[in-house]
C-alpha positions as CSV (number, residue, x, y, z in Angstrom):
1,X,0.0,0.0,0.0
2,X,1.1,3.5,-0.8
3,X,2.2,5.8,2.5
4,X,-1.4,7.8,4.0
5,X,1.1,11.4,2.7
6,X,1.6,9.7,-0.5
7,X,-2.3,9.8,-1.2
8,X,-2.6,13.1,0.8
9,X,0.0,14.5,-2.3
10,X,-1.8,12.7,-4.7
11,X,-5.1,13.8,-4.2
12,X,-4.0,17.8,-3.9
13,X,-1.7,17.8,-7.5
14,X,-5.2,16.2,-8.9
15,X,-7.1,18.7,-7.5
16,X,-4.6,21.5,-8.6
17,X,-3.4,20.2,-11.4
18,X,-7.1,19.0,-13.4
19,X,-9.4,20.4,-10.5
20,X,-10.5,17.0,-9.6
21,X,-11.6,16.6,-6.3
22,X,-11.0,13.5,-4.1
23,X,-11.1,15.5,-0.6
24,X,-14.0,13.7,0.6
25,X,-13.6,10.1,-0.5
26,X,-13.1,8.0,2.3
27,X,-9.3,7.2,2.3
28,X,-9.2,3.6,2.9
29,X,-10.9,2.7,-0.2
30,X,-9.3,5.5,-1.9
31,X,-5.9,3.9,-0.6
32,X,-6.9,0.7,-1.7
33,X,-7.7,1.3,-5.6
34,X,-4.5,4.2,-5.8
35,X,-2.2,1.3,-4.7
36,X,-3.9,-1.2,-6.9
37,X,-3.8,1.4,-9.9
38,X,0.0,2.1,-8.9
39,X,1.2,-1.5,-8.6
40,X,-0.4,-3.1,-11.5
41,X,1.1,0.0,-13.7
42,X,4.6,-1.1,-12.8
43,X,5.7,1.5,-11.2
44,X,8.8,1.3,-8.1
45,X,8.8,4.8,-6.3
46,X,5.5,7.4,-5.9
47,X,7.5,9.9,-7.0
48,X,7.6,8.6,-10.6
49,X,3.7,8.0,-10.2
50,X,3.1,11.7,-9.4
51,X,4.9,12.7,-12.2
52,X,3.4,10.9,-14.5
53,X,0.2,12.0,-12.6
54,X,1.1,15.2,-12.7
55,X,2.3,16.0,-16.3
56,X,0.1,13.2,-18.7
57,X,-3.7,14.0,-18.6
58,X,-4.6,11.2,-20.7
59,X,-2.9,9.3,-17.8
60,X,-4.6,10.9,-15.1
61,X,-7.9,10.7,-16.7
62,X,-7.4,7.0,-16.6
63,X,-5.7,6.8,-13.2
64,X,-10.0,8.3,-12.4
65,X,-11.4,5.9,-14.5
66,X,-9.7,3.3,-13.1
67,X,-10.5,4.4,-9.3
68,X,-14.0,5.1,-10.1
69,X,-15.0,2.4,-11.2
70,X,-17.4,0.3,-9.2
71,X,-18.2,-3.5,-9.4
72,X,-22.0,-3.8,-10.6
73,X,-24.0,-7.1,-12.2
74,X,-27.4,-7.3,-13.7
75,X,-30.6,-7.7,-11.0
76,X,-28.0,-7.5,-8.3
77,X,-29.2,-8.6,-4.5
78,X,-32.6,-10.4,-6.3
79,X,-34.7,-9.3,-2.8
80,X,-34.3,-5.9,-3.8
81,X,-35.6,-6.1,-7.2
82,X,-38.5,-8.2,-5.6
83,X,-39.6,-5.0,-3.8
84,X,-39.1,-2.5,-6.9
85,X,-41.1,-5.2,-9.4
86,X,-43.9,-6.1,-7.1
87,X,-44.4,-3.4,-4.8
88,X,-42.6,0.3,-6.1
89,X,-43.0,0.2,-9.8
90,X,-46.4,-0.7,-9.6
91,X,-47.1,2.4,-7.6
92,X,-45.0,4.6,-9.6
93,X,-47.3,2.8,-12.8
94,X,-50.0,5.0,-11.2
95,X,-48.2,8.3,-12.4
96,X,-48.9,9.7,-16.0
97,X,-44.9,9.9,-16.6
98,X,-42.0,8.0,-14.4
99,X,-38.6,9.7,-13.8
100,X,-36.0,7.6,-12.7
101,X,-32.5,8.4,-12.1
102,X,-29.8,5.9,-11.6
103,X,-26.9,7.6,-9.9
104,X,-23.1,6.4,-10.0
105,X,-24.7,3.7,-12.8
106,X,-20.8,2.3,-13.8
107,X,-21.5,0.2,-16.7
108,X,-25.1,-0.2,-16.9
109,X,-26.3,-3.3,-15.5
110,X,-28.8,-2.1,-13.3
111,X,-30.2,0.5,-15.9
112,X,-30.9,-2.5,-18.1
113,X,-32.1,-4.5,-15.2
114,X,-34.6,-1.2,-14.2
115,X,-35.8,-1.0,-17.9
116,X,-36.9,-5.1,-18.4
117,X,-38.8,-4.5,-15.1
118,X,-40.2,-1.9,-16.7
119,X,-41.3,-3.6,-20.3
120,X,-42.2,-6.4,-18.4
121,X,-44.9,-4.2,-16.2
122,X,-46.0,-2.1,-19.1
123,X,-44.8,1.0,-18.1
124,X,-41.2,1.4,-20.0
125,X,-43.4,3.5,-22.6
126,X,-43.8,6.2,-19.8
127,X,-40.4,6.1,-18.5
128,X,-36.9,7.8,-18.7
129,X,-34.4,6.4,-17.3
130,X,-31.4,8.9,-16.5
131,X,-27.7,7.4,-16.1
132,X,-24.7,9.2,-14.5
133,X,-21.4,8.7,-13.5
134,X,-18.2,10.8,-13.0
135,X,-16.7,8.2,-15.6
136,X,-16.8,9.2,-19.1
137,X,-15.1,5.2,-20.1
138,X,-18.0,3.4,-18.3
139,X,-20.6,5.5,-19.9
140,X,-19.5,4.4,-23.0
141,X,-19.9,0.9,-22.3
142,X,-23.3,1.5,-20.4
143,X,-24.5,3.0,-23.7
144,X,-23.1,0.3,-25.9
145,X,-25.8,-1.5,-24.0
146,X,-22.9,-4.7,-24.3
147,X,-21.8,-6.9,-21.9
148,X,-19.7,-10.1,-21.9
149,X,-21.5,-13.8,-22.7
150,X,-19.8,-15.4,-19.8
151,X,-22.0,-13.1,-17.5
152,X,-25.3,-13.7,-18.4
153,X,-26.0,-17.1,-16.4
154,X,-25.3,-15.5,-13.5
155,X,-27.8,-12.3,-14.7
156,X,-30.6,-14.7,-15.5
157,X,-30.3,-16.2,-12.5
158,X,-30.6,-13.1,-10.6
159,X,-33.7,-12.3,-12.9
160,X,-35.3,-15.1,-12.4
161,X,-34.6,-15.0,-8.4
162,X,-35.9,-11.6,-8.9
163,X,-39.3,-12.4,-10.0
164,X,-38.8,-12.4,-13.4
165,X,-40.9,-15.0,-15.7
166,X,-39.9,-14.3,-19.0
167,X,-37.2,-16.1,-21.1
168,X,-34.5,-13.6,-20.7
169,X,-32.7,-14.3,-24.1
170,X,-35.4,-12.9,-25.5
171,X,-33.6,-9.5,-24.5
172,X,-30.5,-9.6,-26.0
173,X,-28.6,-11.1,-28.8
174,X,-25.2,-12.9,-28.5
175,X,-22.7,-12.8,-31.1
176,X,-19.0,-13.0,-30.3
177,X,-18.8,-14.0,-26.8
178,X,-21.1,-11.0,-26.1
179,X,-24.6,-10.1,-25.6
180,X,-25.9,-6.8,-26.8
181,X,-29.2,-6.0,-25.5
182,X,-32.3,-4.6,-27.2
183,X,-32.8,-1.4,-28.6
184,X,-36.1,-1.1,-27.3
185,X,-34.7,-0.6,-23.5
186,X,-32.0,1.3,-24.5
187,X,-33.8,4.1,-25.9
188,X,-35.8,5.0,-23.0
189,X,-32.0,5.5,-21.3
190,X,-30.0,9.1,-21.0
191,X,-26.7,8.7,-20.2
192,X,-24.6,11.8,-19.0
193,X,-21.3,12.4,-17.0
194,X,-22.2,13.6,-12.8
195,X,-20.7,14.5,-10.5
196,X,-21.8,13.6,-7.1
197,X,-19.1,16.0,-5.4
198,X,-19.4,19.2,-7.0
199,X,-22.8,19.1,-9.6
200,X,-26.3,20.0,-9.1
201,X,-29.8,18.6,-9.1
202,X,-30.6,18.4,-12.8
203,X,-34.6,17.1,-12.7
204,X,-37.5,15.6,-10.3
205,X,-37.3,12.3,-10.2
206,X,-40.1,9.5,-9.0
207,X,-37.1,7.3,-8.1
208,X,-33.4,7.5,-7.6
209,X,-31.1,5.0,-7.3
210,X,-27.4,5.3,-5.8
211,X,-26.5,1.8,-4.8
212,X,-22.5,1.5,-3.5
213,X,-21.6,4.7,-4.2
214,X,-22.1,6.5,-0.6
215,X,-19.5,3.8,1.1
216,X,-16.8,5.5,-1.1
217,X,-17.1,8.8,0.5
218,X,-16.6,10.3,3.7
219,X,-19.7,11.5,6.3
220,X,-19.7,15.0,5.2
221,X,-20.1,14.1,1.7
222,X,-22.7,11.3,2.5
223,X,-24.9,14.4,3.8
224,X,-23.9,16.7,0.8
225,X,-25.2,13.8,-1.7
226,X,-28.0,12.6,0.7
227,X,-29.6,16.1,0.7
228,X,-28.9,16.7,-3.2
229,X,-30.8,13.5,-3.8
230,X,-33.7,15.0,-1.5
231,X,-33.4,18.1,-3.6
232,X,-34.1,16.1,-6.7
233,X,-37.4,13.7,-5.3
234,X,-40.6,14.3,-5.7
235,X,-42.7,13.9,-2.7
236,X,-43.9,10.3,-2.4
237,X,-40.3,9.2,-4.4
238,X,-38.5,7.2,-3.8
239,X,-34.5,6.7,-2.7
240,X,-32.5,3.3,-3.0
241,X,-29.2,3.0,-1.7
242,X,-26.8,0.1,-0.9
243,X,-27.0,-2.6,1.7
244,X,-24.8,-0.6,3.8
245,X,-25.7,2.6,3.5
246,X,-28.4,4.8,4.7
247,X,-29.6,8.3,5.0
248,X,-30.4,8.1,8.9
249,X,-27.6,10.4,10.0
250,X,-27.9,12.5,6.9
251,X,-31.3,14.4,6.9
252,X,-34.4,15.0,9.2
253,X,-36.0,11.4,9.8
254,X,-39.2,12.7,9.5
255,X,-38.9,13.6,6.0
256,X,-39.0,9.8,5.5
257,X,-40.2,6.0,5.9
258,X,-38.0,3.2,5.4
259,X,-39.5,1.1,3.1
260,X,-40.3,-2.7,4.1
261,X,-37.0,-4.4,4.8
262,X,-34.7,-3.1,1.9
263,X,-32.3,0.1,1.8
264,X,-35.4,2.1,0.5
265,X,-37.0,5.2,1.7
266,X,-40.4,7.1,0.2
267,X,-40.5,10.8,1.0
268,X,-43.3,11.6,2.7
269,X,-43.1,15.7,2.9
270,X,-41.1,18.2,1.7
């Protein structure tokens, strides 16, 4: 592992340097993946790494890609998707037009997992799904709507755990030891670049999802994010987050109500 004032330097030559901001990550993962990036790159002594860091954007920029990425699989944690098919979707099916923001989305997997749910209820026709993330690489493949063969047992597995009846082949083709899924679910997808540190609320959404994200950051930017979240809800929204997060230190408990046994909360008032 690289020394706690190596990643101290590290993070203010990013910040001064490209005016990326890494102040309020928590720094044992943040250790962690810096190490990992700086080890498997071959280099012998940090300061070579933050030179390179320093005077090769195209480097840095995928130093951040590399650090930002997080691990992600279709249907993931099938109980949770149980409660979104059968219980929140249908109530969100009331609405004339469903907002749904997936926040920190990586590569996609659970935007495509949202939008079969969808199809599958009837109600992807009056969606839009919105996908973010800080990384511009894992966009690309989250839009490519693409992922490898060897993955998709495991997927339909977690569909079908999920609730899911259908056949789910019958959503993507395979060709080359990939599958590329259909067009139809893709198209109800907007994928932009977000910032979770520094950007805005861009819409009111009827559901956001941030799941895994929060764990990377520290308490003071758990609260920043939670409240930006609450800024971009519509009453009776709702908010998913992790399996280990939660928004109970974050903002004013009676703002919300956990819902059934799952990292999910429905705002009740503004």
């Amino acid at each position: 592992m690289i020394e706690d004032i190596e990643l101290e330097a590290l993070i203010n030559d990013v910040y001064e340097y490209y005016g990326f901001d890494f102040g309020s990550y928590s720094r044992a993962s943040l250790k962690r993946r810096v190490s990992r990036v700086f080890y498997l790159d071959g280099f012998k002594h940090f300061h070579e790494f933050l030179s390179k860091v320093r005077t090769d954007p195209d480097y840095c920029k995928r130093m951040i890609d590399e650090i930002t990425v997080n691990v992600t699989e279709m249907f993931r944690d099938p109980s949770f998707y149980s409660v979104l098919r059968n219980d929140i979707l249908p109530l969100l099916g009331t609405k004339p037009f469903i907002r749904i923001w997936h926040a920190g989305c990586s590569t996609g997997e659970e935007v495509y997992s949202m939008a079969i749910m969808l199809k599958e209820l009837g109600l992807l026709h009056k969606s839009i799904l919105y996908a973010t993330d800080i990384n511009a690489a894992v966009l690309e493949t989250a839009k490519s709507g693409i992922f490898p063969l060897r993955m998709i047992k495991d997927y339909a597995d977690n569909y079908r755990d999920s609730g899911g009846q259908q056949d789910f082949s019958d959503y993507y083709i395979a060709n080359y030891g990939y599958a590329k899924f259909n067009g139809d679910l893709s198209e109800k997808m907007v994928f932009s670049q977000h910032n979770l540190v520094s950007d805005n609320s861009f819409n009111e959404f009827d559901l956001i999802l941030c799941r895994n994200v929060l764990i990377y950051f520290d308490n003071n930017l758990q609260k920043r994010v939670v409240n930006l979240f609450d800024d971009s809800l519509a009453v009776l929204g709702f908010l998913a987050l992790g399996t280990k997060e939660t928004i109970k230190y974050s903002i004013s408990q009676t703002k919300y109500k956990q819902f059934e046994r799952e990292k999910i909360w429905r705002k009740i008032r503004e």
